[in-house]
PyMOL Python script that loads the backbone (N, CA, C, O; Angstrom):
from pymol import cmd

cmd.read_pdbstr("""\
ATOM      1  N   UNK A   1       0.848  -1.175   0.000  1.00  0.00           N
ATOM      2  CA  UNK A   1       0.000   0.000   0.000  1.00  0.00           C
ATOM      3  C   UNK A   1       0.898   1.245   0.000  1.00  0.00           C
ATOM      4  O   UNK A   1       1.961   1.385   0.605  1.00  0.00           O
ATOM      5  N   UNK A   2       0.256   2.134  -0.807  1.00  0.00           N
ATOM      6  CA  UNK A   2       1.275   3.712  -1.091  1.00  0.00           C
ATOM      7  C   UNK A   2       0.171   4.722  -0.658  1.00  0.00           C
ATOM      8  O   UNK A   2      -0.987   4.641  -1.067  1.00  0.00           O
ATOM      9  N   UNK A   3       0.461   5.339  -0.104  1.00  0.00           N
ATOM     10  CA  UNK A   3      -0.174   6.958   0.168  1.00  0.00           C
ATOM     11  C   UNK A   3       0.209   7.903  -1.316  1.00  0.00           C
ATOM     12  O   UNK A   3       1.348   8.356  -1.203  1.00  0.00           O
ATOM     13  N   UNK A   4      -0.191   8.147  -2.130  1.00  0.00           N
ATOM     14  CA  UNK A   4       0.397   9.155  -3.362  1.00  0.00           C
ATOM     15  C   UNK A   4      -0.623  10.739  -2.589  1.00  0.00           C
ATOM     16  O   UNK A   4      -1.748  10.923  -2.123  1.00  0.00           O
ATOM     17  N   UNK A   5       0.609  11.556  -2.849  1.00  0.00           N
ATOM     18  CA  UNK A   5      -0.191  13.439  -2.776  1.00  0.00           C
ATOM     19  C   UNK A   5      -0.570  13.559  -3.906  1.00  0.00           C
ATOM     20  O   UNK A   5       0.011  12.959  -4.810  1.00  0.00           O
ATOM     21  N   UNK A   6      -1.689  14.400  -4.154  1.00  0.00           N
ATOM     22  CA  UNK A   6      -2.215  14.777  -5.517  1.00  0.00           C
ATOM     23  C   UNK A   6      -2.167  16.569  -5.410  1.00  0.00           C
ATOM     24  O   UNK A   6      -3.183  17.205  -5.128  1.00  0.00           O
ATOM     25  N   UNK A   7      -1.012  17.142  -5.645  1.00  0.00           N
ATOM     26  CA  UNK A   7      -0.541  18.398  -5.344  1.00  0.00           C
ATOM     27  C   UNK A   7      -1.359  19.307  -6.655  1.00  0.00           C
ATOM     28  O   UNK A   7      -1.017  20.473  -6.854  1.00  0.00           O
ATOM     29  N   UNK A   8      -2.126  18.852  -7.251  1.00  0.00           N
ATOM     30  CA  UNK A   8      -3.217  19.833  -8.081  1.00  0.00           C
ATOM     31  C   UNK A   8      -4.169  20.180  -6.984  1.00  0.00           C
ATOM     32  O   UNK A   8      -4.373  21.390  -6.886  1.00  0.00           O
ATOM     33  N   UNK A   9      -4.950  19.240  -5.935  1.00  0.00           N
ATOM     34  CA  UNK A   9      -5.652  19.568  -5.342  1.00  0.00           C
ATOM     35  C   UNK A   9      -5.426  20.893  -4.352  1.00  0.00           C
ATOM     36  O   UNK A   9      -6.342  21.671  -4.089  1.00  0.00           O
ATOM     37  N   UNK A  10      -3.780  21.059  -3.737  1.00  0.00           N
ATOM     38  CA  UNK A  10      -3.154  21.850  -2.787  1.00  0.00           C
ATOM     39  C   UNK A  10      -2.970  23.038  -3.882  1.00  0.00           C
ATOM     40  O   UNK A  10      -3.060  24.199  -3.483  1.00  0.00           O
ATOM     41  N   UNK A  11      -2.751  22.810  -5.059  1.00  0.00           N
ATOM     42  CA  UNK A  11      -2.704  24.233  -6.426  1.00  0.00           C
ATOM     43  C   UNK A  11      -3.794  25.024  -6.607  1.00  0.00           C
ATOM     44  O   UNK A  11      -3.874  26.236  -6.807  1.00  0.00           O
ATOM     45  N   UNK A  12      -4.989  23.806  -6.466  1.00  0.00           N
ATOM     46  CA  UNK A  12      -6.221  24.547  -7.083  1.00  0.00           C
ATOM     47  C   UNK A  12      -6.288  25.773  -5.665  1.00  0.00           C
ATOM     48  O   UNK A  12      -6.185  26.997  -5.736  1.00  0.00           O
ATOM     49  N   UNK A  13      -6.485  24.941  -4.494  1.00  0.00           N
ATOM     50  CA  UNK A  13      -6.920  25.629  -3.279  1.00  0.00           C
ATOM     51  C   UNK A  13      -6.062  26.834  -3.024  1.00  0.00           C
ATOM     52  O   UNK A  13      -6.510  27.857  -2.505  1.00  0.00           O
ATOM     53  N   UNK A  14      -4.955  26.701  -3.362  1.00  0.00           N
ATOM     54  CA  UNK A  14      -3.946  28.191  -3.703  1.00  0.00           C
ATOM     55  C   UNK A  14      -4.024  28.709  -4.816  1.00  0.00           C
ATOM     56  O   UNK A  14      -3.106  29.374  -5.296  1.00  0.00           O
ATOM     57  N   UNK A  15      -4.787  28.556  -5.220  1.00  0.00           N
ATOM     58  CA  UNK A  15      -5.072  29.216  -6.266  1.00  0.00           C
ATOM     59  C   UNK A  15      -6.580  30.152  -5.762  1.00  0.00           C
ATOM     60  O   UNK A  15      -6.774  31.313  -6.120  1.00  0.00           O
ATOM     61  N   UNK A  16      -7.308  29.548  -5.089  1.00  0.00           N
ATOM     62  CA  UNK A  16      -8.471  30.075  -4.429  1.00  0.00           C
ATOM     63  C   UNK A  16      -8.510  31.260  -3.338  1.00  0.00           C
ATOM     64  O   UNK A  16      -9.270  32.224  -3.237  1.00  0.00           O
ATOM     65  N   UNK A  17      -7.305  30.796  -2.476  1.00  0.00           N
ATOM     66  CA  UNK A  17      -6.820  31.656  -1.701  1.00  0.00           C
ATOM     67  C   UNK A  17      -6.277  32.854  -2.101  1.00  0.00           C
ATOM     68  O   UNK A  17      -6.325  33.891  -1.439  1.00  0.00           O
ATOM     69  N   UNK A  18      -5.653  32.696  -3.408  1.00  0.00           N
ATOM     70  CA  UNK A  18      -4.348  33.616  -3.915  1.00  0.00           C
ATOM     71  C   UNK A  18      -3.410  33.557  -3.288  1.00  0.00           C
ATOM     72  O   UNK A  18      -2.835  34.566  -2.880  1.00  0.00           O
ATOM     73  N   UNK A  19      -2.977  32.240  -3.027  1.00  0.00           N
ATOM     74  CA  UNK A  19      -1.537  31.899  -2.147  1.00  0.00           C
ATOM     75  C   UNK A  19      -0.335  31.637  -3.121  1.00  0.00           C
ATOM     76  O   UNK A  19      -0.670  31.112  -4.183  1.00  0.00           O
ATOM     77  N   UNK A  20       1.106  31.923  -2.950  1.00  0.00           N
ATOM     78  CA  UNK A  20       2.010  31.503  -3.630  1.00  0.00           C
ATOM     79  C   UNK A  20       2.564  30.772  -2.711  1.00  0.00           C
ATOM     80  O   UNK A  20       2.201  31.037  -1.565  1.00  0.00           O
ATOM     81  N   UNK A  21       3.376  29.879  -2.846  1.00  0.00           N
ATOM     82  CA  UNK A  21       4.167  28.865  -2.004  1.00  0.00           C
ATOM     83  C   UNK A  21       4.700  29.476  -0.319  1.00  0.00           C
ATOM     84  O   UNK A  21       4.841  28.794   0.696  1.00  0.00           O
ATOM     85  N   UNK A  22       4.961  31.288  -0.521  1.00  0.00           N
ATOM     86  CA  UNK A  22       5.878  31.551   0.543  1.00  0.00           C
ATOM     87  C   UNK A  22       4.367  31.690   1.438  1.00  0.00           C
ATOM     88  O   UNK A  22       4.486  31.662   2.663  1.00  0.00           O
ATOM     89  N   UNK A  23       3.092  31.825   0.916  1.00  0.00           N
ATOM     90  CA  UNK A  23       2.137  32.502   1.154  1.00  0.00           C
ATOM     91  C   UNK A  23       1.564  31.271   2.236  1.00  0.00           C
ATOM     92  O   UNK A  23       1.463  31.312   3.462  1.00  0.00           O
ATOM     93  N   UNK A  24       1.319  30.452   1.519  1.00  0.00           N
ATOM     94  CA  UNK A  24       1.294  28.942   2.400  1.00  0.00           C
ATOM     95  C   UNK A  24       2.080  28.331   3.477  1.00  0.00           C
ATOM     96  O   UNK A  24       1.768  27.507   4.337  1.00  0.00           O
ATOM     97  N   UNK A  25       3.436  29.085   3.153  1.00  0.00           N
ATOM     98  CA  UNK A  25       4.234  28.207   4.233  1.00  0.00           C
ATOM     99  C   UNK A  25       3.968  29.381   5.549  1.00  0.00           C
ATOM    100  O   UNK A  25       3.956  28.926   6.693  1.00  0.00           O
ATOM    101  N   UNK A  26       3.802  30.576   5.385  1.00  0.00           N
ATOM    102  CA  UNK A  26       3.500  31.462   6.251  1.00  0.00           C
ATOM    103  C   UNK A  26       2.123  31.075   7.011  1.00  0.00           C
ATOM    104  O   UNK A  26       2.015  30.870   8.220  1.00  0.00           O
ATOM    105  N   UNK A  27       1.078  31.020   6.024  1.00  0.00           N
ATOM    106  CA  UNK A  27      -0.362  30.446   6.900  1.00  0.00           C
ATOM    107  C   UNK A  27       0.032  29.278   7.275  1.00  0.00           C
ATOM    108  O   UNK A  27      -0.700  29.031   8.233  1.00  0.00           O
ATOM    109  N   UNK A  28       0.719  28.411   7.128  1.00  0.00           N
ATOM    110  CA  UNK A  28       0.989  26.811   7.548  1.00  0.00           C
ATOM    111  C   UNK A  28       1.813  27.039   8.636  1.00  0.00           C
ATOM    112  O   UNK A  28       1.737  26.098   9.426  1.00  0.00           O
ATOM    113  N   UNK A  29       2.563  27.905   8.991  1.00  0.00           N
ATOM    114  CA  UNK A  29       3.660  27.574   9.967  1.00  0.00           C
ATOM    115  C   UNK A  29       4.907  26.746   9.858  1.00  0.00           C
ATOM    116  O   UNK A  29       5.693  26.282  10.684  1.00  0.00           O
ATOM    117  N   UNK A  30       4.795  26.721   8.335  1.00  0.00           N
ATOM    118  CA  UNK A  30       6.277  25.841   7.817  1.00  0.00           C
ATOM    119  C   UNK A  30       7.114  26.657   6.974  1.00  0.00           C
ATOM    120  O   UNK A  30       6.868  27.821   6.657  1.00  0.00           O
ATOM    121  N   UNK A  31       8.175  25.938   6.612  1.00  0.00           N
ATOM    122  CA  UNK A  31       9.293  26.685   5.886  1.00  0.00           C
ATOM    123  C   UNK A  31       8.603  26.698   4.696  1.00  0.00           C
ATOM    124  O   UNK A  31       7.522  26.133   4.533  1.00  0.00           O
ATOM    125  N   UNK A  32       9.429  27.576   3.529  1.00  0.00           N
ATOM    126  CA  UNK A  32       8.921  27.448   2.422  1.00  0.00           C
ATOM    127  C   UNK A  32       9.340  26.471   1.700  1.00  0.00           C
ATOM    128  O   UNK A  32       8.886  26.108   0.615  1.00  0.00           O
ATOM    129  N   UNK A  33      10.477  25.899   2.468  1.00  0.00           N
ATOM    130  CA  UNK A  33      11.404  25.082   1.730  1.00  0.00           C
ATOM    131  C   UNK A  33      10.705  23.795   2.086  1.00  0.00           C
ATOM    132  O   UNK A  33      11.401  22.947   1.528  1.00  0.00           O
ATOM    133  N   UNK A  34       9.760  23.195   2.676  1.00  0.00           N
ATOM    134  CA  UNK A  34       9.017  22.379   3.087  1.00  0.00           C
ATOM    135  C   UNK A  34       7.974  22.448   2.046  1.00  0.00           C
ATOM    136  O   UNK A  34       7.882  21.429   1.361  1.00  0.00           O
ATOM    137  N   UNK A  35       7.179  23.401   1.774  1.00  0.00           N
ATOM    138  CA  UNK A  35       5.869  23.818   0.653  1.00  0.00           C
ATOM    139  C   UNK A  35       6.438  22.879  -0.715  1.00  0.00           C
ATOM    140  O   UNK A  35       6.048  21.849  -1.266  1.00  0.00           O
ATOM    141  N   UNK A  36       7.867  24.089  -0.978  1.00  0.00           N
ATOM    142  CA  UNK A  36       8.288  23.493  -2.143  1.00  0.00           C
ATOM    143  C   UNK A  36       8.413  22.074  -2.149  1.00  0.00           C
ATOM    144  O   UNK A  36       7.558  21.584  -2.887  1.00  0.00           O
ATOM    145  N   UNK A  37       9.205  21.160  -1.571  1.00  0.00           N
ATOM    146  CA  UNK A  37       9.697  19.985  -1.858  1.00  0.00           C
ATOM    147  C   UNK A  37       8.104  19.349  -1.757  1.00  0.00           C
ATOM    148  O   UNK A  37       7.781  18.478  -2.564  1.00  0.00           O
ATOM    149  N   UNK A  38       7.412  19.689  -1.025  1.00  0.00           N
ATOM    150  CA  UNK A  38       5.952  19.082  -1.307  1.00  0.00           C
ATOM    151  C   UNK A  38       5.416  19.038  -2.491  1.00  0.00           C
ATOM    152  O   UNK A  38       5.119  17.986  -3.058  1.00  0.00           O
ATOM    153  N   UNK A  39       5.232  20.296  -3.004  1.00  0.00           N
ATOM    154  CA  UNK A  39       4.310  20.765  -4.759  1.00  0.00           C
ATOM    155  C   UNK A  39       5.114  20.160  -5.547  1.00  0.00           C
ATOM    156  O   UNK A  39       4.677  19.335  -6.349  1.00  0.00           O
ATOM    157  N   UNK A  40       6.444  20.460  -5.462  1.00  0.00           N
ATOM    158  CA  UNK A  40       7.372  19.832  -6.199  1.00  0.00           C
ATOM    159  C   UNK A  40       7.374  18.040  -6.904  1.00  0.00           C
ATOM    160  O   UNK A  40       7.631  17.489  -7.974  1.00  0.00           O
ATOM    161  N   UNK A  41       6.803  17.574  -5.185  1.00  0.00           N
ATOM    162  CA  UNK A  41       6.767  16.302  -5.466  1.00  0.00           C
ATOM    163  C   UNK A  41       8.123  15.179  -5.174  1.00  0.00           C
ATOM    164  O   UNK A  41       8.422  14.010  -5.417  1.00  0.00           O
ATOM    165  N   UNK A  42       8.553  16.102  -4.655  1.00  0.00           N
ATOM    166  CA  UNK A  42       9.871  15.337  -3.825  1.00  0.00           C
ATOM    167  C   UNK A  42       9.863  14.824  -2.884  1.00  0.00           C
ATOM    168  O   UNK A  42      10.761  13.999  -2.720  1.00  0.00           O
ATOM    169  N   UNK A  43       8.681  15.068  -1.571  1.00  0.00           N
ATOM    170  CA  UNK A  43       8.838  14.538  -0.639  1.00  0.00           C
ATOM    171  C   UNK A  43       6.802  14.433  -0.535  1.00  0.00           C
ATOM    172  O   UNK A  43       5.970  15.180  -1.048  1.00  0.00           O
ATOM    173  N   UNK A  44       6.690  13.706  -0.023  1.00  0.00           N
ATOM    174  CA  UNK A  44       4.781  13.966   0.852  1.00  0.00           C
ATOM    175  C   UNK A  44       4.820  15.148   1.815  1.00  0.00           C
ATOM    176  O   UNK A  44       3.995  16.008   2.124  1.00  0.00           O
ATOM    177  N   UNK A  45       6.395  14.813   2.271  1.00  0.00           N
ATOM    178  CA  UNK A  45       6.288  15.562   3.960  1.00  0.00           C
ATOM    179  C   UNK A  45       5.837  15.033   5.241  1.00  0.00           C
ATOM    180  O   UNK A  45       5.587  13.828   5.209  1.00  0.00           O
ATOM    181  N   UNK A  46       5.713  15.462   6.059  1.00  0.00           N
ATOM    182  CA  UNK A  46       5.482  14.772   7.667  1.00  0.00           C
ATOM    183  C   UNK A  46       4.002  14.935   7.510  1.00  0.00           C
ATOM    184  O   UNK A  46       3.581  15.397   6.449  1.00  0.00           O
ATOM    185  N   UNK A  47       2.803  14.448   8.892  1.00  0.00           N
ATOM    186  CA  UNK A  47       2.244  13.840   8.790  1.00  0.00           C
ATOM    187  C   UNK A  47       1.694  15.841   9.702  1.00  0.00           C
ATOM    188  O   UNK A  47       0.670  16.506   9.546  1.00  0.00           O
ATOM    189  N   UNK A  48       2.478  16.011  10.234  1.00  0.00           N
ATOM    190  CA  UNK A  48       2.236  17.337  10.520  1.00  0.00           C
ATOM    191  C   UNK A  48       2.595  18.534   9.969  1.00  0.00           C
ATOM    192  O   UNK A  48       2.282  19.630  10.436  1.00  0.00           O
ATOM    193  N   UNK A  49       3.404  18.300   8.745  1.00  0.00           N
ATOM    194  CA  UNK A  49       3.455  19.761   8.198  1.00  0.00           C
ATOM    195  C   UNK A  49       2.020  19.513   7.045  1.00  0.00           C
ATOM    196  O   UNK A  49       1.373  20.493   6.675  1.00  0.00           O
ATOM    197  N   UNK A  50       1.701  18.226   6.620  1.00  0.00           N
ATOM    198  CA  UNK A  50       0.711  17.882   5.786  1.00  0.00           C
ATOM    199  C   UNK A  50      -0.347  18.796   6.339  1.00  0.00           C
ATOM    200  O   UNK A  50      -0.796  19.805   5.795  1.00  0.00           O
ATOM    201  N   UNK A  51      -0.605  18.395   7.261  1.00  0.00           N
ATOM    202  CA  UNK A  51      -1.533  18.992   7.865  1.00  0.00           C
ATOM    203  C   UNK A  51      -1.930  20.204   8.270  1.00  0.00           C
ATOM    204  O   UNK A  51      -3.026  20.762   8.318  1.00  0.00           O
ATOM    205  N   UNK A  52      -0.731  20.536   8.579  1.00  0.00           N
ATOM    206  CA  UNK A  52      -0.847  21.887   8.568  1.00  0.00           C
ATOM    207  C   UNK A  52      -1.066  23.113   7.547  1.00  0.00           C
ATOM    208  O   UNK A  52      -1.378  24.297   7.669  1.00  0.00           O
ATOM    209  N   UNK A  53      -0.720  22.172   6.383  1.00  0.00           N
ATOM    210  CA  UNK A  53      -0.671  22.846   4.742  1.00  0.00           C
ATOM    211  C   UNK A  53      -2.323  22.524   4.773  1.00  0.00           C
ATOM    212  O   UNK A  53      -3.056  23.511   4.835  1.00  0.00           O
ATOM    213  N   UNK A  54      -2.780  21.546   4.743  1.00  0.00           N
ATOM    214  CA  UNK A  54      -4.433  21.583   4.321  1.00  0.00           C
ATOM    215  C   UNK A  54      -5.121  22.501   5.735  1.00  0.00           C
ATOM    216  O   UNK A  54      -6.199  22.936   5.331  1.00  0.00           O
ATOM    217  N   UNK A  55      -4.964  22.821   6.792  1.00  0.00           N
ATOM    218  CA  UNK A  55      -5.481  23.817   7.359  1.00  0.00           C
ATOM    219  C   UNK A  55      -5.728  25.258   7.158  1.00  0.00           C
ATOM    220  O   UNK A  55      -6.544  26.134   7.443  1.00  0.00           O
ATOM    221  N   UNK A  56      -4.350  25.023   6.373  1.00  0.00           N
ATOM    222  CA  UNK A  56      -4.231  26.489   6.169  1.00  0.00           C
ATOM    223  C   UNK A  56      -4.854  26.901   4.686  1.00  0.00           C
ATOM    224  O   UNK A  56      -4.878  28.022   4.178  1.00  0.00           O
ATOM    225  N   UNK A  57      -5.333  25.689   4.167  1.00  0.00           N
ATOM    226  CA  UNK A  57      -5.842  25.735   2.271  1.00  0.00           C
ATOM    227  C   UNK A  57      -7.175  25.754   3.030  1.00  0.00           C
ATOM    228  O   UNK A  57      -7.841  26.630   2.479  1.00  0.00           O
ATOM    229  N   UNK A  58      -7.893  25.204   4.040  1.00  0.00           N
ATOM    230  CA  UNK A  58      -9.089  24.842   4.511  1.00  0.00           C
ATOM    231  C   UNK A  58      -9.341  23.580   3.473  1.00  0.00           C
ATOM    232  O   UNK A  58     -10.106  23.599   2.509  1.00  0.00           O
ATOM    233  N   UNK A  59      -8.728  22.767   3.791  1.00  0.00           N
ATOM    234  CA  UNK A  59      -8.607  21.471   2.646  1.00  0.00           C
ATOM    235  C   UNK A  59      -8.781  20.118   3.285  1.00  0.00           C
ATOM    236  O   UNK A  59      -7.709  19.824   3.813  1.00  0.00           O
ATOM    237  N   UNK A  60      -9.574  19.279   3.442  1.00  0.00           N
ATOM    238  CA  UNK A  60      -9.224  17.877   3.941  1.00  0.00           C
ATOM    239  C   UNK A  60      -8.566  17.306   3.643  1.00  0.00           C
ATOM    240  O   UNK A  60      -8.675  17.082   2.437  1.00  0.00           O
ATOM    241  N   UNK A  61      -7.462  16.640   4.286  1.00  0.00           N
ATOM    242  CA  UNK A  61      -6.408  15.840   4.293  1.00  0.00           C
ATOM    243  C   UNK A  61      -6.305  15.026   3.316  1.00  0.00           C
ATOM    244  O   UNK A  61      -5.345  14.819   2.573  1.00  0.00           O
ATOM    245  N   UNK A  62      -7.981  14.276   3.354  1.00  0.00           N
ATOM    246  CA  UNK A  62      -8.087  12.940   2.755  1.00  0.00           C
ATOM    247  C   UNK A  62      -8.502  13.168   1.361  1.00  0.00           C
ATOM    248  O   UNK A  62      -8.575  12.231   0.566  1.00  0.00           O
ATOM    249  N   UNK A  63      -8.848  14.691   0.958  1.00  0.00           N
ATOM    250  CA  UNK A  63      -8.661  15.155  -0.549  1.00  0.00           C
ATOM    251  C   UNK A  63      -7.585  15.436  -0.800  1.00  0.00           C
ATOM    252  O   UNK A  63      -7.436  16.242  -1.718  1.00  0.00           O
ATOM    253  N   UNK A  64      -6.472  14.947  -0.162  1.00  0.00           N
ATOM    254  CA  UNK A  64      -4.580  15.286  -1.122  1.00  0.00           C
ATOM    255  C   UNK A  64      -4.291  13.975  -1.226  1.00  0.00           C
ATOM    256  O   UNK A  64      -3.618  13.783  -2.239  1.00  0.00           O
ATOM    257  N   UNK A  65      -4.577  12.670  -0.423  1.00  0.00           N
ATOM    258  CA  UNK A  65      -3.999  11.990  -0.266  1.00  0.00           C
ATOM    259  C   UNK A  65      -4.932  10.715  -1.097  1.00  0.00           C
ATOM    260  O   UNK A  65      -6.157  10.812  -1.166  1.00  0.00           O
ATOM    261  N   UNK A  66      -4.288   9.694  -1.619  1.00  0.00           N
ATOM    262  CA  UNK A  66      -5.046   8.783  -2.296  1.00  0.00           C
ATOM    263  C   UNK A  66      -3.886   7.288  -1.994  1.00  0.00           C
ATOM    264  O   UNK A  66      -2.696   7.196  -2.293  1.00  0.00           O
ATOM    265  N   UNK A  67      -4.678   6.392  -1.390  1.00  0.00           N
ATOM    266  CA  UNK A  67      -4.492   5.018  -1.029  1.00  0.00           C
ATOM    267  C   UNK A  67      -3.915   4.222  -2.299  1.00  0.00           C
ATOM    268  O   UNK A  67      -4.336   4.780  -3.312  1.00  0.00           O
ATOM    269  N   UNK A  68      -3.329   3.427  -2.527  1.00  0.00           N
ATOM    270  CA  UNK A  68      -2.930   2.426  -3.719  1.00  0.00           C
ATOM    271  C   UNK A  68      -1.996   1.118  -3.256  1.00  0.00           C
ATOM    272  O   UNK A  68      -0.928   0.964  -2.663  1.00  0.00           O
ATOM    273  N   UNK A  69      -2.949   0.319  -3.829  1.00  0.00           N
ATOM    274  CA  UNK A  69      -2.235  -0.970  -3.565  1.00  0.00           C
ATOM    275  C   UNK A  69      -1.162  -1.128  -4.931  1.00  0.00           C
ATOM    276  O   UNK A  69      -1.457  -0.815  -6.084  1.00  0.00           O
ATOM    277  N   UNK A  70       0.127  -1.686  -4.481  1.00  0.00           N
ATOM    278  CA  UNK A  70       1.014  -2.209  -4.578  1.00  0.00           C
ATOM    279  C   UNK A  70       0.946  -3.056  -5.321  1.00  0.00           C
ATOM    280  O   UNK A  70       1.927  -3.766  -5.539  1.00  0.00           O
TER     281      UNK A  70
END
""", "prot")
cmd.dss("prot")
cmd.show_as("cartoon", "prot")
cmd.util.cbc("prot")
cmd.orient("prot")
């Protein structure tokens, strides 16, 4: 089983907001350098900066994240 991010969903919602990456990591309480490697697609990220990124999109968790079997 894989957890995959679907970082269109975290785009659209910054896009709603009018957030740019530094804009997010500021409402999130994370680095920007955390945002990036996320959108980017380099990392998922922790289980708490995740979270903290969809709080701050007003986003449910379980709309970034998608289950897949192996």
């Amino acid at each position: 089983m894989k957890l995959l991010l679907d970082t269109k969903q975290i785009y659209l919602a910054m896009a709603e907001k009018g957030y740019n990456g530094a804009d997010l990591a500021k409402a999130a309480g994370v680095s920007s350098a955390a945002v990036n490697t996320i959108l980017n697609g380099k990392r998922r990220g922790t289980t708490k900066v995740l979270g903290n990124i969809c709080k701050a999109l007003d986003l449910p968790v379980k709309e970034v994240l998608s289950v897949i079997d192996d």
